[in-house]
C-alpha positions as CSV (number, residue, x, y, z in Angstrom):
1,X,0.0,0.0,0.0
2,X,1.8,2.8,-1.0
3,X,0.0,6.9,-1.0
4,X,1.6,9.7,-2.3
5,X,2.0,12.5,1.2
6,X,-1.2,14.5,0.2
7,X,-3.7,11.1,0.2
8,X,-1.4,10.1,3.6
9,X,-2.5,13.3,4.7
10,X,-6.3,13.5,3.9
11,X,-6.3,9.7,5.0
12,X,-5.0,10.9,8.2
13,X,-6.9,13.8,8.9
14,X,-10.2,11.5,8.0
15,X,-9.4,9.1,10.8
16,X,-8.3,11.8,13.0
17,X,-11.9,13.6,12.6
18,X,-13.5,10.0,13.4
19,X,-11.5,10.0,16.7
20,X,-12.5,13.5,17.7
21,X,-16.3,12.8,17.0
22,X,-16.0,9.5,18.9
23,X,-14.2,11.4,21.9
24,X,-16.3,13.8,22.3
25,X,-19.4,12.3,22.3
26,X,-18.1,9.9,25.4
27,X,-15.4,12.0,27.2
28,X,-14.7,8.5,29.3
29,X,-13.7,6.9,25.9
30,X,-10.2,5.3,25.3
31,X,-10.3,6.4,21.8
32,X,-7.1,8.5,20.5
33,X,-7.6,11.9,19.7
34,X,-5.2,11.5,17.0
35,X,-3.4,9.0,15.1
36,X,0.3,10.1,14.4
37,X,2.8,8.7,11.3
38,X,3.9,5.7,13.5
39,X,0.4,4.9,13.6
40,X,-0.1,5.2,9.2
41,X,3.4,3.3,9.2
42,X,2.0,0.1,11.8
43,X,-0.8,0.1,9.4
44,X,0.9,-0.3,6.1
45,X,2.8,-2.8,7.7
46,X,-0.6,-4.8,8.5
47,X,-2.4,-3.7,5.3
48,X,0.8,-5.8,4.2
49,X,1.0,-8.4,6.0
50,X,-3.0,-9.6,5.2
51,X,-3.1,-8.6,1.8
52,X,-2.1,-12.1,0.4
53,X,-4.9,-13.7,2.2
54,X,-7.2,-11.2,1.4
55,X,-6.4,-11.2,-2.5
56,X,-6.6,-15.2,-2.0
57,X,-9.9,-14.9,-0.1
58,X,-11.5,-12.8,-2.7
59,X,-10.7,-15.2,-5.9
60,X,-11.9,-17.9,-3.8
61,X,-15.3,-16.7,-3.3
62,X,-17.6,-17.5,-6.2
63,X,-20.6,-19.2,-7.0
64,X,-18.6,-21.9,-9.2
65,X,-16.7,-24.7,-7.9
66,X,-13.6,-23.1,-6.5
67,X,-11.8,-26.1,-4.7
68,X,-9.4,-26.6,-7.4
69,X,-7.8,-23.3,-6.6
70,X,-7.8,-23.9,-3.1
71,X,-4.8,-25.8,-2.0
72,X,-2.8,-24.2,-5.1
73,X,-3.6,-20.5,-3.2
74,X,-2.8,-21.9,-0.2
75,X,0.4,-23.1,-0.9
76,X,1.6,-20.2,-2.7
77,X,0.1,-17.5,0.2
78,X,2.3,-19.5,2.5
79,X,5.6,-19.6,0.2
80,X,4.7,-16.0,-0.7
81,X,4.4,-16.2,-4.0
Protein backbone atom coordinates (compact mmCIF):
# COMPACT_ATOMS: atom_id res chain seq x y z
CA UNK A 1 0.00 0.00 0.00
CA UNK A 2 1.81 2.84 -1.03
CA UNK A 3 0.03 6.95 -1.05
CA UNK A 4 1.60 9.72 -2.33
CA UNK A 5 2.03 12.54 1.21
CA UNK A 6 -1.24 14.49 0.20
CA UNK A 7 -3.72 11.13 0.25
CA UNK A 8 -1.38 10.10 3.56
CA UNK A 9 -2.47 13.27 4.69
CA UNK A 10 -6.29 13.51 3.89
CA UNK A 11 -6.29 9.67 5.01
CA UNK A 12 -4.98 10.88 8.23
CA UNK A 13 -6.90 13.78 8.92
CA UNK A 14 -10.16 11.47 8.01
CA UNK A 15 -9.38 9.12 10.76
CA UNK A 16 -8.31 11.77 12.96
CA UNK A 17 -11.93 13.62 12.63
CA UNK A 18 -13.49 10.03 13.43
CA UNK A 19 -11.47 10.02 16.71
CA UNK A 20 -12.49 13.53 17.72
CA UNK A 21 -16.26 12.81 17.04
CA UNK A 22 -16.00 9.55 18.88
CA UNK A 23 -14.16 11.38 21.91
CA UNK A 24 -16.30 13.81 22.29
CA UNK A 25 -19.44 12.30 22.33
CA UNK A 26 -18.10 9.93 25.44
CA UNK A 27 -15.41 11.97 27.17
CA UNK A 28 -14.72 8.46 29.26
CA UNK A 29 -13.72 6.88 25.94
CA UNK A 30 -10.22 5.34 25.32
CA UNK A 31 -10.26 6.35 21.82
CA UNK A 32 -7.10 8.46 20.53
CA UNK A 33 -7.61 11.93 19.71
CA UNK A 34 -5.22 11.45 17.01
CA UNK A 35 -3.42 9.01 15.06
CA UNK A 36 0.27 10.07 14.38
CA UNK A 37 2.76 8.73 11.35
CA UNK A 38 3.90 5.74 13.48
CA UNK A 39 0.44 4.88 13.61
CA UNK A 40 -0.14 5.23 9.24
CA UNK A 41 3.37 3.32 9.21
CA UNK A 42 2.05 0.05 11.78
CA UNK A 43 -0.82 0.12 9.42
CA UNK A 44 0.87 -0.29 6.08
CA UNK A 45 2.81 -2.78 7.67
CA UNK A 46 -0.57 -4.83 8.54
CA UNK A 47 -2.44 -3.66 5.28
CA UNK A 48 0.80 -5.77 4.22
CA UNK A 49 0.98 -8.40 6.00
CA UNK A 50 -3.05 -9.65 5.24
CA UNK A 51 -3.06 -8.56 1.83
CA UNK A 52 -2.08 -12.10 0.44
CA UNK A 53 -4.93 -13.74 2.17
CA UNK A 54 -7.17 -11.24 1.39
CA UNK A 55 -6.36 -11.24 -2.50
CA UNK A 56 -6.64 -15.17 -1.98
CA UNK A 57 -9.94 -14.87 -0.07
CA UNK A 58 -11.45 -12.80 -2.69
CA UNK A 59 -10.73 -15.23 -5.88
CA UNK A 60 -11.92 -17.94 -3.81
CA UNK A 61 -15.28 -16.69 -3.32
CA UNK A 62 -17.57 -17.50 -6.16
CA UNK A 63 -20.60 -19.15 -6.99
CA UNK A 64 -18.64 -21.87 -9.17
CA UNK A 65 -16.67 -24.68 -7.86
CA UNK A 66 -13.61 -23.13 -6.51
CA UNK A 67 -11.76 -26.14 -4.67
CA UNK A 68 -9.41 -26.63 -7.43
CA UNK A 69 -7.80 -23.28 -6.58
CA UNK A 70 -7.80 -23.88 -3.11
CA UNK A 71 -4.79 -25.76 -2.00
CA UNK A 72 -2.83 -24.23 -5.06
CA UNK A 73 -3.58 -20.48 -3.18
CA UNK A 74 -2.83 -21.91 -0.15
CA UNK A 75 0.42 -23.08 -0.90
CA UNK A 76 1.59 -20.15 -2.74
CA UNK A 77 0.12 -17.52 0.15
CA UNK A 78 2.26 -19.50 2.51
CA UNK A 79 5.61 -19.65 0.23
CA UNK A 80 4.69 -15.96 -0.68
CA UNK A 81 4.37 -16.23 -4.00
Amino acid sequence: MHCSGFLQFKMQSAINDVLLSVKSNNKRSKVPVSIYDEDIDFIRTVVNLLKPYADLTNSLQADSVTSSLVILGLINAVRGN
